[in-house]
N, C-alpha and C positions, 0 to 999 in steps of 0.2 A: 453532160450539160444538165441534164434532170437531177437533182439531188432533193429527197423525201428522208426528214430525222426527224422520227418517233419518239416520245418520249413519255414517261408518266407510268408506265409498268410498276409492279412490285406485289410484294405476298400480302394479301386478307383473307382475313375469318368468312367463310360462307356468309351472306347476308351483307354482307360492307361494303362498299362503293370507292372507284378507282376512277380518275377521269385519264384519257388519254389525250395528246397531241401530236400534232405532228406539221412541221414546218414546210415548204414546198418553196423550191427556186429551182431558175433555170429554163424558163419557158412560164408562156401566156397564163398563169395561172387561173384564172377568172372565166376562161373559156372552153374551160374543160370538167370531168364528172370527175367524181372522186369518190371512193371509197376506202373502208375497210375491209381487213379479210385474216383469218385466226388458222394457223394451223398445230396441229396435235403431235406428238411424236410418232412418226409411223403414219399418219393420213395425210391428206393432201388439203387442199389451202380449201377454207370453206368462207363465201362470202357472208361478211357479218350486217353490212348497214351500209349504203352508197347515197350520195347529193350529186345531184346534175350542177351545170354553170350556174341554173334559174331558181335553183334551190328547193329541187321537187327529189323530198326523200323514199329509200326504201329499204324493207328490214327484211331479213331473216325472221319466218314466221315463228320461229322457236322464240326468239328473242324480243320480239313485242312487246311496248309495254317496261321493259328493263335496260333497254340501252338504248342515247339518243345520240342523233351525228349533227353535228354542226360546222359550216363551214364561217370565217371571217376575211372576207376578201380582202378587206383592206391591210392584213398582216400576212397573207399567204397561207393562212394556216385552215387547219382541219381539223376536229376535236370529237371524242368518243366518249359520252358520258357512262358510264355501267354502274347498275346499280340491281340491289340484290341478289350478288353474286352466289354464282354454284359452283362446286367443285369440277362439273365436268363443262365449265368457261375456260378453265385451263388451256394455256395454249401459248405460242407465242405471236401476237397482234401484227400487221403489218399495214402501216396505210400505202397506198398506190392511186395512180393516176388512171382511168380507166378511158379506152376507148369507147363509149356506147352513149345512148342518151338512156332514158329509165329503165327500158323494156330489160336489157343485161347488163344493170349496174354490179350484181354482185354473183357476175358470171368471171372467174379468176384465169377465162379464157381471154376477156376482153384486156384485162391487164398491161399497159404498154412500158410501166415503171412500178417498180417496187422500191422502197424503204428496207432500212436495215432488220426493223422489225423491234419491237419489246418486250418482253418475260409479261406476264402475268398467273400468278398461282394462286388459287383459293383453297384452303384446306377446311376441312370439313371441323 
């Protein structure tokens, strides 16, 4: 019933900016937290940036400052802006539906749905 499609990935030069998206249907979209979350080849899923229903954000502290999340309720969708990209961004992005309110938005425990996911590669 849930279905989450990512999209907007692709290769940049360290320093260059990639925005991401991701579409949501299938359930109450508007009433629920959402996030991003990147994983690496070999580690395990690390939260990037989550928005509650009320639109109260949270980042990853590494990431401050260079990536912003936005939600558009009226299209269902979810948006990842990055910019100043690093080589170790690398990863492949996955937006997801989270169970929490702020406190474990980009806890990838809370997770109740994932997306197929998006490549992003930055070379140095």
């Amino acid at each position: 019933q849930v279905q989450l499609v990512e999209s907007g990935g692709g290769s940049v030069q360290s320093g260059g900016s990639l925005r991401l998206s991701c579409v949501a249907s299938g359930y109450p979209y508007n009433l629920y937290s959402m996030g991003w979350f990147r994983r690496a080849p070999g580690k395990e899923h690390e939260g990037v940036a989550g928005i509650t229903s009320g639109g109260t954000t949270k980042y990853a502290e590494s990431l401050k400052g260079r990536f912003t999340i936005t939600r558009d309720k009226a299209k269902n969708a979810l948006y990842l802006q990055m910019n100043s990209l690093k080589p170790e961004d690398t990863a492949m992005y996955y937006c997801a539906r989270v169970n929490s309110g702020w406190s474990s938005l980009l806890d990838p425990g809370r997770v109740d749905a994932w997306g197929q996911g998006t490549q992003v590669t930055v070379s140095s």
